[in-house]
C-alpha positions in Angstrom: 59.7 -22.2 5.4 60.3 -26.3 5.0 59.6 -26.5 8.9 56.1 -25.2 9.5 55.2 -27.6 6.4 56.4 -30.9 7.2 54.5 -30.4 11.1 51.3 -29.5 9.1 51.5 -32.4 7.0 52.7 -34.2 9.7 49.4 -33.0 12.0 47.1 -34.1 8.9 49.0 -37.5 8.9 47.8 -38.4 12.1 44.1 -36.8 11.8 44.3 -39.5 9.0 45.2 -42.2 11.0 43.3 -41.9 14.1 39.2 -42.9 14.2 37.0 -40.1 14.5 35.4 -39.6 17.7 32.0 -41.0 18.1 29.5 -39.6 20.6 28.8 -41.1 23.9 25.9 -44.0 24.7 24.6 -41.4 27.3 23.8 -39.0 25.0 23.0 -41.3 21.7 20.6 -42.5 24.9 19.3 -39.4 25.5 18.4 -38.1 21.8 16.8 -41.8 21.2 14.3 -40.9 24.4 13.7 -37.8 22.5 12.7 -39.4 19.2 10.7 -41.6 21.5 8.2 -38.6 22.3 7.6 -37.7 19.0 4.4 -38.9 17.6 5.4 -38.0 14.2 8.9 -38.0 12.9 8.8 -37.3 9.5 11.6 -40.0 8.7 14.1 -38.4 11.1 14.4 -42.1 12.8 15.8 -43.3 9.2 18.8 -41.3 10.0 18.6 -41.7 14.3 19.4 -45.4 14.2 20.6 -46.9 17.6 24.3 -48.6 16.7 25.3 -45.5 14.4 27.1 -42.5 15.4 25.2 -39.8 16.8 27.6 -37.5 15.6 26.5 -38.0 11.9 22.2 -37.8 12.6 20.5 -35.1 10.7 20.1 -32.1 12.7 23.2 -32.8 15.2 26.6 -31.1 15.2 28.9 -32.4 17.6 32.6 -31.2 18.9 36.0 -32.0 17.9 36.1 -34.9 21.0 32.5 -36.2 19.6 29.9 -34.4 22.1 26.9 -33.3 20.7 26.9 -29.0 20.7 23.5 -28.5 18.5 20.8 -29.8 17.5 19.1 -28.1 15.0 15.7 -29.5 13.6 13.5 -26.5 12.7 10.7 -26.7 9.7 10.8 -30.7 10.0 7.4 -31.5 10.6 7.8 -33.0 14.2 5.2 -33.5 16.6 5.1 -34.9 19.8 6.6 -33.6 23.4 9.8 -32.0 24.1 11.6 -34.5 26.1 13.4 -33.2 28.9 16.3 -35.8 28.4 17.6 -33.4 26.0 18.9 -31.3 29.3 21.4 -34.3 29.9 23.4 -33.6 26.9 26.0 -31.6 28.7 27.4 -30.0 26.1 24.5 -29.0 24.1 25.0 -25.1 23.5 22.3 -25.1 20.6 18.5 -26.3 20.3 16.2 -25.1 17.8 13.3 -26.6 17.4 11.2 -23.8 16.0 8.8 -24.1 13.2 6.8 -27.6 14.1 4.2 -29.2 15.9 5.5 -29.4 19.1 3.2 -29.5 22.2 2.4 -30.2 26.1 5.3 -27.6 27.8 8.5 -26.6 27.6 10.8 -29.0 30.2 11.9 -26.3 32.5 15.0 -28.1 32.3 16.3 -26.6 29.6 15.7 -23.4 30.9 17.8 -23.9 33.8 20.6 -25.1 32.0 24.3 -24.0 32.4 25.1 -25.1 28.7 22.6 -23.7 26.8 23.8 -20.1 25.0 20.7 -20.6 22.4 16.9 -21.7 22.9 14.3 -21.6 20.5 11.1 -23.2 20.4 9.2 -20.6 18.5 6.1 -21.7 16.6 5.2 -24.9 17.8 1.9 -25.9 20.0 3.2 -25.4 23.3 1.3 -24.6 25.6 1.5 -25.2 29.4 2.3 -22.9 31.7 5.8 -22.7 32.5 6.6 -23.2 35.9 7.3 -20.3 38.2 8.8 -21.8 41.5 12.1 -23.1 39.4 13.6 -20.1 39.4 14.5 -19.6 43.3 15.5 -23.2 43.6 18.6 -22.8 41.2 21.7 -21.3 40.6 22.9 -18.4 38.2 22.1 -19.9 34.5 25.3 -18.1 33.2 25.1 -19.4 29.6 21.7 -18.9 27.8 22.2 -15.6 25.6 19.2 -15.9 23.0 15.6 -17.4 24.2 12.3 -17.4 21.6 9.2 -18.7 22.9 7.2 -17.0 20.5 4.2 -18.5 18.4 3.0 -21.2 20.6 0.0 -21.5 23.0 1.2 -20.1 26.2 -1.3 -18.4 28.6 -0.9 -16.7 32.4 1.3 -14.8 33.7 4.8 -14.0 32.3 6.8 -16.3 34.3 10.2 -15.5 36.1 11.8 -18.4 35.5 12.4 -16.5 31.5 14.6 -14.0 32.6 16.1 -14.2 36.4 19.3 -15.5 37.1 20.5 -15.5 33.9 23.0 -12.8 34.1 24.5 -13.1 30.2 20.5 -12.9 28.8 20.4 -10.6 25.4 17.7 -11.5 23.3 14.1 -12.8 24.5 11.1 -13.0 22.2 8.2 -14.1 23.7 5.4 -12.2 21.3 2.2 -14.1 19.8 1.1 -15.9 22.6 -1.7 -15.6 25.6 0.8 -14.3 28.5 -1.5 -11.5 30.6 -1.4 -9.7 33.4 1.5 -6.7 34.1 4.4 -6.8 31.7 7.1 -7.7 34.2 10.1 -4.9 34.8 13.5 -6.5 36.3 14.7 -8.0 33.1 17.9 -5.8 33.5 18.1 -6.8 37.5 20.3 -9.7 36.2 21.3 -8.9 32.7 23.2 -5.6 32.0 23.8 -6.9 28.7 20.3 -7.6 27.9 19.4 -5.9 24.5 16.3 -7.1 22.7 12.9 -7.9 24.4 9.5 -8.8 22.2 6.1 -9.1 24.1 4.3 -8.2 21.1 0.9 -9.8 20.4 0.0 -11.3 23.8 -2.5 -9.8 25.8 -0.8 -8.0 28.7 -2.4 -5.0 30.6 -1.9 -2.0 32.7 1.1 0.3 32.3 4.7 0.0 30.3 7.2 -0.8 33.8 9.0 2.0 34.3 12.1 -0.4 35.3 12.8 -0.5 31.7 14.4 2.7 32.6 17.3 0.7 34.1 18.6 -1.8 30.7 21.1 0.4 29.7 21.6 -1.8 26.6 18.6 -2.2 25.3 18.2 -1.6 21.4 15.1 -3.1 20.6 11.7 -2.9 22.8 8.4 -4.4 21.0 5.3 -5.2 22.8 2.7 -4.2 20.2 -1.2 -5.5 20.3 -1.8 -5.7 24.1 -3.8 -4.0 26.6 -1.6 -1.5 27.7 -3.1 1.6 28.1 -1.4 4.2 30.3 1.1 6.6 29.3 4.6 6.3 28.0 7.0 6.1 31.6 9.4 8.9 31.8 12.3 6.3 32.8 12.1 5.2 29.0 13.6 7.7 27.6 16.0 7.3 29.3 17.4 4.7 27.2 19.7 6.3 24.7 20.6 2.9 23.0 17.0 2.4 22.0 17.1 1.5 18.2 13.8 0.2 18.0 11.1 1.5 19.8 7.2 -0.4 18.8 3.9 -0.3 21.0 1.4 -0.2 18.0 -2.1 -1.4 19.2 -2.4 -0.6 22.8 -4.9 2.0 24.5 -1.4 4.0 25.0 -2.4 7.9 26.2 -0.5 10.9 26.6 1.3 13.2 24.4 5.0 13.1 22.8 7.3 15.1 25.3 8.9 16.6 23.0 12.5 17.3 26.1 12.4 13.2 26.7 12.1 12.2 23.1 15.4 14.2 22.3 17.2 11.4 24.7 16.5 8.9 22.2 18.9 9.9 19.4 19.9 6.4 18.3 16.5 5.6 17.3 15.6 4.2 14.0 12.0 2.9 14.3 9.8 4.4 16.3 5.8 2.7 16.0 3.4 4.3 18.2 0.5 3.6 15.7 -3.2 2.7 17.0 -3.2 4.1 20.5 -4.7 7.5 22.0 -2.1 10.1 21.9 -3.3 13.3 21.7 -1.1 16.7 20.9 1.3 17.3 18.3 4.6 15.6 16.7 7.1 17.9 18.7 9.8 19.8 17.0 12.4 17.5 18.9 11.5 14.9 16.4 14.3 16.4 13.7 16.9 15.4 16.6 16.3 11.8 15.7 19.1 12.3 12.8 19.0 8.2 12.4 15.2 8.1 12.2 14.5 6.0 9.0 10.7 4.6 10.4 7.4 6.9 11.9 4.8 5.1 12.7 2.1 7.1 14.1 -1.4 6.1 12.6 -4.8 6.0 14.2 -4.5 7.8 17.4 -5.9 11.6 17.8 -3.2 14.0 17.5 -3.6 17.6 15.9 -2.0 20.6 14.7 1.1 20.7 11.8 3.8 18.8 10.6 6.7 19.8 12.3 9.1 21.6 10.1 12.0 20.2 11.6 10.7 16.7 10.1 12.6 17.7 7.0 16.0 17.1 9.7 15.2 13.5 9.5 17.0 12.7 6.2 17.6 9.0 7.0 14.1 8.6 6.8 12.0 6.0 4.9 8.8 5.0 6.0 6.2 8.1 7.3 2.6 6.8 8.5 0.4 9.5 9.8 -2.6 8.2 8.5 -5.9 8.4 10.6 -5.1 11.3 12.6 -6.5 15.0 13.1 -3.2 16.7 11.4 -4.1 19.9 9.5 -2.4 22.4 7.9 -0.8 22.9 4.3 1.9 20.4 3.8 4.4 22.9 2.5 6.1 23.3 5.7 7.7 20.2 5.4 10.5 20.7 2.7 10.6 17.3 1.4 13.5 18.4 -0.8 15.7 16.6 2.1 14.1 13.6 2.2 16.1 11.8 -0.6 15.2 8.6 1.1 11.6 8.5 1.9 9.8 5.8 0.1 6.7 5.8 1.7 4.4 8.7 2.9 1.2 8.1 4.2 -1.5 10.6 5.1 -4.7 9.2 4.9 -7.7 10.5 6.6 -6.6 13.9 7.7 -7.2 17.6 7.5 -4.4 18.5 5.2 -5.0 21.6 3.0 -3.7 23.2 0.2 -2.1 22.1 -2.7 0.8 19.2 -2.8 3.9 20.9 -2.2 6.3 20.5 -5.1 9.2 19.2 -2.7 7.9 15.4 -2.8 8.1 15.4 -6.6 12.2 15.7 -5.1 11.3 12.0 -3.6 12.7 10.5 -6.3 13.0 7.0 -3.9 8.9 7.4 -3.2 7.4 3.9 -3.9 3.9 4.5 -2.0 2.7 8.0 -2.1 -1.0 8.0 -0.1 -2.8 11.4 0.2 -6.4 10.1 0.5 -9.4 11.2 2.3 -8.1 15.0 2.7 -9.4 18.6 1.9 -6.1 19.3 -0.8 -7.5 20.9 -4.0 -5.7 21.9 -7.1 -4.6 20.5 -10.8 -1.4 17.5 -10.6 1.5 19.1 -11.1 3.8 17.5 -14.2 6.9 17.2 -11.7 4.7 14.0 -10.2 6.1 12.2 -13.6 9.8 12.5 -12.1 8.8 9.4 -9.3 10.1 7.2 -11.5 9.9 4.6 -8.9 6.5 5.7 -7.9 4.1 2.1 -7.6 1.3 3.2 -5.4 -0.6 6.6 -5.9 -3.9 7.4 -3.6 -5.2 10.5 -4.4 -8.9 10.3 -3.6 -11.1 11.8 -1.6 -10.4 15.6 -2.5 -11.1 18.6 -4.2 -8.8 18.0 -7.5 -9.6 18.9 -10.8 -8.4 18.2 -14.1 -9.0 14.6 -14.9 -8.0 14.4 -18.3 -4.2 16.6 -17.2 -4.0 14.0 -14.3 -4.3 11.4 -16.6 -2.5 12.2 -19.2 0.3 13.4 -16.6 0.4 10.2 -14.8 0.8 8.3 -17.8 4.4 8.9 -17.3 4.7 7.3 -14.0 5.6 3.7 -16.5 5.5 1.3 -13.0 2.0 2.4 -11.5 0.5 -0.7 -10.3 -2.5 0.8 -8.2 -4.0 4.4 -9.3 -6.6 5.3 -6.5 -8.1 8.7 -7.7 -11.8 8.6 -6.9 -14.3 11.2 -5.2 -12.1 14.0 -7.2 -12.9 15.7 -10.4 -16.6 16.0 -9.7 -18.7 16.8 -13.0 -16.3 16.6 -15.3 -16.2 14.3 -17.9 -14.7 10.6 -18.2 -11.7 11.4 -21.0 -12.4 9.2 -24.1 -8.6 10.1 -26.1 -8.1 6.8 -27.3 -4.5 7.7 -27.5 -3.5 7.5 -24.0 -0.6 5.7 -23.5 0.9 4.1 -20.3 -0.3 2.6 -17.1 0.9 -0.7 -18.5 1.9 -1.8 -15.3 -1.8 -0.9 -13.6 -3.4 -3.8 -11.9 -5.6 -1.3 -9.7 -7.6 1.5 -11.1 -10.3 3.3 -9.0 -12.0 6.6 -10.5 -15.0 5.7 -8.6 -17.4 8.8 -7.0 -16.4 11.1 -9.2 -20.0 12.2 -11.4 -18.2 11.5 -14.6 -20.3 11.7 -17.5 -19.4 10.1 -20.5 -19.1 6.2 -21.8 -16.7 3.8 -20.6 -13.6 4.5 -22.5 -12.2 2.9 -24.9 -8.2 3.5 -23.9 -9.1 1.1 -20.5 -8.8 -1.5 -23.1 -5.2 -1.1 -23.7 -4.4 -2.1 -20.2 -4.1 -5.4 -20.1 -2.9 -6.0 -16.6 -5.6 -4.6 -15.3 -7.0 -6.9 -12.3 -9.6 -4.4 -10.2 -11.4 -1.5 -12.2 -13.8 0.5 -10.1 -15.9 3.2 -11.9 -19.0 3.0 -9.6 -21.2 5.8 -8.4 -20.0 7.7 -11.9 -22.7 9.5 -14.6 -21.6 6.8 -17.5 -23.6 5.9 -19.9 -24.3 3.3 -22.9 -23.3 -0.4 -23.1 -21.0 -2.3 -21.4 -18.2 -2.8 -24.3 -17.6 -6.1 -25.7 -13.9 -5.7 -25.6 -14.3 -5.8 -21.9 -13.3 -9.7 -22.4 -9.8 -8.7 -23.4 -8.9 -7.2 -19.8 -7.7 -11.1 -19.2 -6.4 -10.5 -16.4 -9.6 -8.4 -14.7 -11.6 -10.0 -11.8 -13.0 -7.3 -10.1 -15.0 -5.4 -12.0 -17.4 -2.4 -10.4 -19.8 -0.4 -12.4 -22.8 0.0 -10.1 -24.2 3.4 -9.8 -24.4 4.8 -13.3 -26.6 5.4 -16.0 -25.4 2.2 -17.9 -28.0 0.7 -20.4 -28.5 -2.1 -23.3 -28.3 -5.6 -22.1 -26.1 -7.7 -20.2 -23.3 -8.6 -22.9 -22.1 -12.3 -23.5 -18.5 -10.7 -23.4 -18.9 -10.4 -19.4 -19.3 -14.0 -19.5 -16.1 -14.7 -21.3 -13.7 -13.2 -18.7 -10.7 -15.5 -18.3 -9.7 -15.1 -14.5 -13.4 -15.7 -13.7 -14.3 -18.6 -15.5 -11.4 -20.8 -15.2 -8.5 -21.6 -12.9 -5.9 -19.2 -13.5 -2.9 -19.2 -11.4 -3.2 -15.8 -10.2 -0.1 -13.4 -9.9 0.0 -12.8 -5.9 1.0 -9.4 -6.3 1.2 -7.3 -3.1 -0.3 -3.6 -2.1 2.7 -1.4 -0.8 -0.1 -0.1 1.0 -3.0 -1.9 2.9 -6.2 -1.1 0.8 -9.8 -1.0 2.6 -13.1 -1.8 1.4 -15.6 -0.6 3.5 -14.5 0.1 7.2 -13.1 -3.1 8.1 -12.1 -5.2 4.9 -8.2 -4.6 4.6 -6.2 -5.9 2.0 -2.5 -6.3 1.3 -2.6 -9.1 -1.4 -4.4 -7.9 -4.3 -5.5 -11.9 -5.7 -7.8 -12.0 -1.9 -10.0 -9.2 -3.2 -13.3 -11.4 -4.3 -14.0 -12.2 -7.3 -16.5 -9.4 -8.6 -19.3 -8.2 -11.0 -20.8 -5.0 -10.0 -23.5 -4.1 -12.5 -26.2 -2.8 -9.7 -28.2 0.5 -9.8 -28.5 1.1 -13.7 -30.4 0.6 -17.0 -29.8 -2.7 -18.0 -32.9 -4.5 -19.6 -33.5 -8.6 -21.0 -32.8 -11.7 -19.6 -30.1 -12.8 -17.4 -27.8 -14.9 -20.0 -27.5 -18.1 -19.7 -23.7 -18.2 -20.2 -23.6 -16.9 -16.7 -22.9 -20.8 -15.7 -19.1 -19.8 -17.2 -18.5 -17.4 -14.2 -17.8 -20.6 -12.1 -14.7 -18.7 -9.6 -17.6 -15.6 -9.2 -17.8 -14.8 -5.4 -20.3 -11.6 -5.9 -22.8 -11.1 -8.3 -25.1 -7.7 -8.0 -27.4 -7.0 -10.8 -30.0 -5.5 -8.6 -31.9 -2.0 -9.1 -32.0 -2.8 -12.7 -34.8 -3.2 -15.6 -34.5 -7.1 -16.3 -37.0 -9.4 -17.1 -37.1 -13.3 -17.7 -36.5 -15.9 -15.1 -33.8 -16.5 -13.2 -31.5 -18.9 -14.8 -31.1 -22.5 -13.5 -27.7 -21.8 -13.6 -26.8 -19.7 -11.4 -27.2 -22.7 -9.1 -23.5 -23.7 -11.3 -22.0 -20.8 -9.6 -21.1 -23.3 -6.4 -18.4 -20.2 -5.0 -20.8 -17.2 -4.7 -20.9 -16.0 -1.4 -23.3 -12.7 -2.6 -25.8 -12.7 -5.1 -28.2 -9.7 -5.1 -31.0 -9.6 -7.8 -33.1 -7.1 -6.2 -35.8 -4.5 -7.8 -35.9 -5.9 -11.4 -38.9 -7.4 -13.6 -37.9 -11.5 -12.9 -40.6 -13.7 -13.4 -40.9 -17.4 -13.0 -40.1 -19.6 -9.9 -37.2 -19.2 -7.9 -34.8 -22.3 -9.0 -34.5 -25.2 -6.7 -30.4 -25.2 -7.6 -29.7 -22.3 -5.7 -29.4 -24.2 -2.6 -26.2 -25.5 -4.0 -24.9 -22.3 -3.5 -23.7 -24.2 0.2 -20.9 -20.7 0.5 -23.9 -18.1 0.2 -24.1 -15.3 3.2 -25.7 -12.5 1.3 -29.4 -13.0 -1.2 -31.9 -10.7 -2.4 -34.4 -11.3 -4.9 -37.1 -8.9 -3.2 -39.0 -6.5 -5.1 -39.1 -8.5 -8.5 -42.4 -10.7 -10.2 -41.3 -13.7 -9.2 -43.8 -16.6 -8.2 -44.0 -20.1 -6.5 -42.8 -21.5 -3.3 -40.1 -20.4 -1.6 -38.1 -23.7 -0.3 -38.1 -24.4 2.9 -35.4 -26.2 3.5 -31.5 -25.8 2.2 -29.6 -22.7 1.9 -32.3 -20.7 0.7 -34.5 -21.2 4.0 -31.6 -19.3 6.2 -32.6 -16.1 4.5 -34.6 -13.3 6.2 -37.9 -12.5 4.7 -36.7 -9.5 3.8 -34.7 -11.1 0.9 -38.0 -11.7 -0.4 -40.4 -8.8 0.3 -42.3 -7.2 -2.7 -42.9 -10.7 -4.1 -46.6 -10.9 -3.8 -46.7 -14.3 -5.3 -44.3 -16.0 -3.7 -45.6 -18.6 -1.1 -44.2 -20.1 1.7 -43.1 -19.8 5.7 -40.4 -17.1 4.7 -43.2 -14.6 3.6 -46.0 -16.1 5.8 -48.5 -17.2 2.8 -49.2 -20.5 2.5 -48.7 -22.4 -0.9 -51.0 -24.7 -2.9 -52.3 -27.9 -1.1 -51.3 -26.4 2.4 -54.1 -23.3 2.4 -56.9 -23.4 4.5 -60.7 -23.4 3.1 -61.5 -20.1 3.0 -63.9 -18.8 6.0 -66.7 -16.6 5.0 -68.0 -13.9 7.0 -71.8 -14.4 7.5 -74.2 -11.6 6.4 -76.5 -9.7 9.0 -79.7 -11.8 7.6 -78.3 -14.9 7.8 -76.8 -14.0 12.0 -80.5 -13.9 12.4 -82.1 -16.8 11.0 -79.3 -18.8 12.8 -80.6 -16.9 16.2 -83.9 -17.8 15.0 -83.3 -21.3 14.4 -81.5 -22.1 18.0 -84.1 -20.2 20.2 -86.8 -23.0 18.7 -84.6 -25.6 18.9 -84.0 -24.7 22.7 -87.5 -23.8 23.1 -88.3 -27.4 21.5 -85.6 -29.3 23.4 -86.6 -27.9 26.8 -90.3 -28.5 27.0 -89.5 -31.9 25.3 -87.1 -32.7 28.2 -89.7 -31.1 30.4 -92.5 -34.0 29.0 -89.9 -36.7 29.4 -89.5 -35.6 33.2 -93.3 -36.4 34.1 -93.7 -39.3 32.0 -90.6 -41.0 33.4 -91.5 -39.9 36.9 -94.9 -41.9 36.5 -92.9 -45.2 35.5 -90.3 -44.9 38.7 -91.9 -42.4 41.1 
């Protein structure tokens, strides 16, 4: 044992006493023309100082013998060009310079190198189109294993020079650029070990190559968001490595074979959302034992959920949404899936009831059932989702509202409860001794006829941040303790039968009158508003006060110059009187602000043209007076923004104000037409015979 230890020591002995090595002047040389290029540093040449060992520069790792192997500079800030000098470090097996400012293009000679195992420029500015006649002029690029273009400004076609001759490729990731035309095909031609290809957001048409067929090691394919719009090739499914199948966002056609998709029984993620497919999910589908992700969303297909989906215990993630699926969902015996934690079904033809098997889901974070034709009363089981975060229930034929809520009470980490457009007629439960939804930032019982007041047990949740109970039957005030919800900013009441005034408490509400640094908590599910608004972050919904289409009488307070982070105001359709408030003009982030079909008197305020962010304004339909100003913010608006104003003067409504009217112009009266007649046949009668005497007297003087 005293043998090997004395040649260890006597190995580190001489480490000790020899000089490291230092890199070469060629390549110190050849990183300083490098830093040359850059037109913004960010302090790197403190550390790349001419004189000093390369070796030692931030961002370079060299070999035992001192020669430079990677360079590694990602998320520094840099900007300039990529210097092609960088190609004459002959042992440089590393380069990432991802995550900067890079631009101009890509020196092809770093493509081309025989060095180079790992390239990535991903998200810079580049932007020139790489060259294409490169790749017949060299030899076999044996080395380079890993290339990422993505996220830069490239535009063209795909070129060659990528992928050919460069036999030991595996990776390549060219997504979220401008390449177009055909996606190319041969990438196996020279590769057999090539494994992962990403085309995804560029803006290639035409058909998916069938040559893809031919990479017998390819794992994952992406090319999402193009223009592809053909049918899935045959030859894919081929591929029984495939882990990671994803065209989302094409104008893909066709049906699922059900034969072919059997072949791909290694796949974990298949995402064939927002395409045309037609047909139904084929019973092959259970065969895909290692299926965890279904991505099949917006595209047309019909018919039932495959029983055999239940086969598919691996899975996590199920996104049907925005199809024409139908039947009862019972078929599916959810029991299995102990895995699932998302299920969305969203704008289907599901009927029935909601089969007791999901309340087995005990994994089920999002749970989406929205915009269906299931009926029925929640059954208590739904309290065993103890890890349930995201319900959407609305948009049925459910009943029951006070059992569904006091049921769902017991689902303790709710953070958005979406069950509006159910429950129709019944009335808005007042027990003041609910207790849960402590975790609820998103409540929406919106559409559903409620009658009632606003209850009194919303005021216990006080992480409430969006609370929609529009198009509802409520009635009476708005409650003062609505200022205790410190944490709402989105607040929807329109449509009801609300009455009283506007209360002062409204104008109290923490996260809309001062700078709060908003929780950026994040939908599990995208919500939409409307048919295009989708949201993920809840903290980007706009700031909102909803109080159109009800009862409310007086003035407009005042305090209203405390909602300073407002970006919508409504308070149209109502029964206020008074003027508009000078203050409003305050309100310098209001992008909407709809005052419509009330009693307002007065002028309309000169400070509303500071309201420089305003796309939406209505104040038609009220008593207001004055001239409308004709320059500023206010002067982009349609006249229809202020119809129904009869005193209101100015271009916009085509009535001239003050100073700037015309005399008025009488119509003359039959009588008077003909004394005016009168008068000009004698004074023509009168003028011609006088013109007539002048004639023969002047003709006497110079005849």
């Amino acid at each position: 044992m005293a043998a090997p230890s004395i040649a260890l020591a006597t190995v580190l002995l001489l480490s000790l006493a020899s000089p490291a090595t230092s890199c070469s002047e060629q390549e110190m040389s050849s990183l300083l023309q490098f830093l040359a290029g850059l037109s913004e540093h960010n302090g790197l040449s403190a550390s790349w100082r001419n004189g000093t060992d390369c070796c030692k520069w931030e961002g370079i790792t060299c070999s035992a013998d001192g020669m430079v192997i990677e360079i590694f500079l990602a998320s520094r800030g840099l900007e300039g060009s990529i210097s092609p000098s960088l190609a004459d470090l002959s042992n440089l097996q590393r380069l990432n310079l991802s995550y900067n400012s890079f631009s101009g293009g890509l020196p092809s000679e770093l493509l081309t190198s025989n060095i180079i195992v790992l390239l990535d420029v991903s998200f810079n500015q580049l932007s020139r189109v790489l060259q294409q006649n490169l790749s017949s002029s060299v030899p076999d690029h044996r080395s380079l294993q890993v290339l990422n273009i993505s996220s830069n400004l490239f535009t063209g076609e795909f070129p060659s020079i990528l992928w050919e001759n460069k036999s030991n490729l595996v990776v390549l990731n060219a997504s979220n650029n401008s390449f177009q035309g055909w996606m190319p095909s041969s990438f196996c031609i020279s590769s057999t070990s090539f494994a992962e290809l990403d085309l995804s957001y560029n803006q290639f048409s035409g058909s998916i190559p069938s040559g893809l067929g031919k990479c017998s090691a390819l794992r994952v394919l992406k090319a999402g968001h193009n223009n592809l719009n053909r049918t899935l090739p045959d030859e894919l499914f081929n591929v029984s490595s495939l882990e990671y199948l994803s065209f989302p966002d094409n104008g893909l056609r066709g049906i699922l074979d059900g034969a072919h998709m059997m072949n791909l029984r290694n796949l974990a993620i298949l995402d064939l959302g927002g395409n045309m497919l037609h047909g139904k999910i084929p019973n092959s589908i259970g065969q895909l034992k290692r299926l965890e992700e279904l991505h099949l969303e917006n595209n047309n297909m019909t018919g039932e959920l495959p029983s055999t989906l239940s086969n598919c215990t691996n899975i996590i993630t199920i996104d049907l949404k925005g199809n024409n699926f139908s039947g009862e969902l019972q078929k599916v015996n959810f029991s299995n899936l102990s895995n699932l934690e998302v299920l969305d079904l969203l704008y289907n033809n599901f009927t029935g009831t909601i089969p007791e098997s999901i309340y087995s889901c005990s994994n089920l974070i999002a749970l989406r059932l929205s915009g269906n034709n299931l009926h029925g009363q929640l059954s208590p089981r739904i309290g065993n989702l103890k890890s349930l975060v995201f319900l959407s229930l609305g948009d049925n034929k459910f009943t029951n509202i006070t059992n569904a809520l006091q049921i769902l009470k017991n689902c303790r980490n709710l953070t958005s409860l979406l069950i509006g457009a159910n429950f129709k007629g019944e009335a808005m439960p007042e027990d003041e001794n609910f207790g849960g939804f402590q975790n609820l930032r998103a409540l929406s019982i919106s559409e559903c006829s409620l009658s009632g007041k606003i209850p009194l047990w919303l005021s216990k949740l006080k992480n409430l941040e969006m609370l929609f109970l529009q198009r509802n039957q409520l009635t009476g005030p708005i409650p003062a303790w609505i200022k205790n919800l410190t944490s709402l900013f989105h607040l929807d009441l329109s449509y009801n039968n609300l009455s009283g005034e506007i209360p002062i408490a409204l104008m109290e509400m923490p996260m809309l009158t001062t700078e709060i640094t908003a929780i950026h908590s994040v939908f599990e599910l995208p919500v939409y508003l409307g048919h295009s608004l989708q949201y993920r972050i809840i903290s980007t919904f706009p700031k909102t006060l909803d109080l159109g289409h009800n009862n409310f009488t007086g003035a407009i307070p005042h305090e209203i110059i405390q909602l300073k982070l407002l970006a919508k105001l409504n308070f149209s359709f109502n029964a206020l009187s008074g003027e508009i408030p000078q203050q409003l003009g305050n309100l310098t982030n209001l992008q909407i602000l709809d005052l419509s079909s009330n009693h307002l008197t007065g002028a309309i305020p000169l400070a509303l043209n500071n309201l420089h962010f305003l796309s939406k304004f209505n104040v038609s339909h009220n008593d207001l007076e004055g001239p409308i100003p004709s320059v500023g913010q206010l002067s982009t608006f349609p006249s229809s923004s202020f119809d129904g104003n009869p005193k209101l003067c100015g271009t916009m409504v085509a009535r001239l104000c003050g100073s700037d009217e015309a005399p008025p112009v009488s119509v003359p009266s039959t009588e008077q037409s003909i004394k005016r007649m009168a008068f000009v046949i004698a004074f023509l009668t009168f003028f011609g015979v006088g013109v007539l005497y002048d004639q023969i007297v002047l003709s006497r003087y110079f005849g």
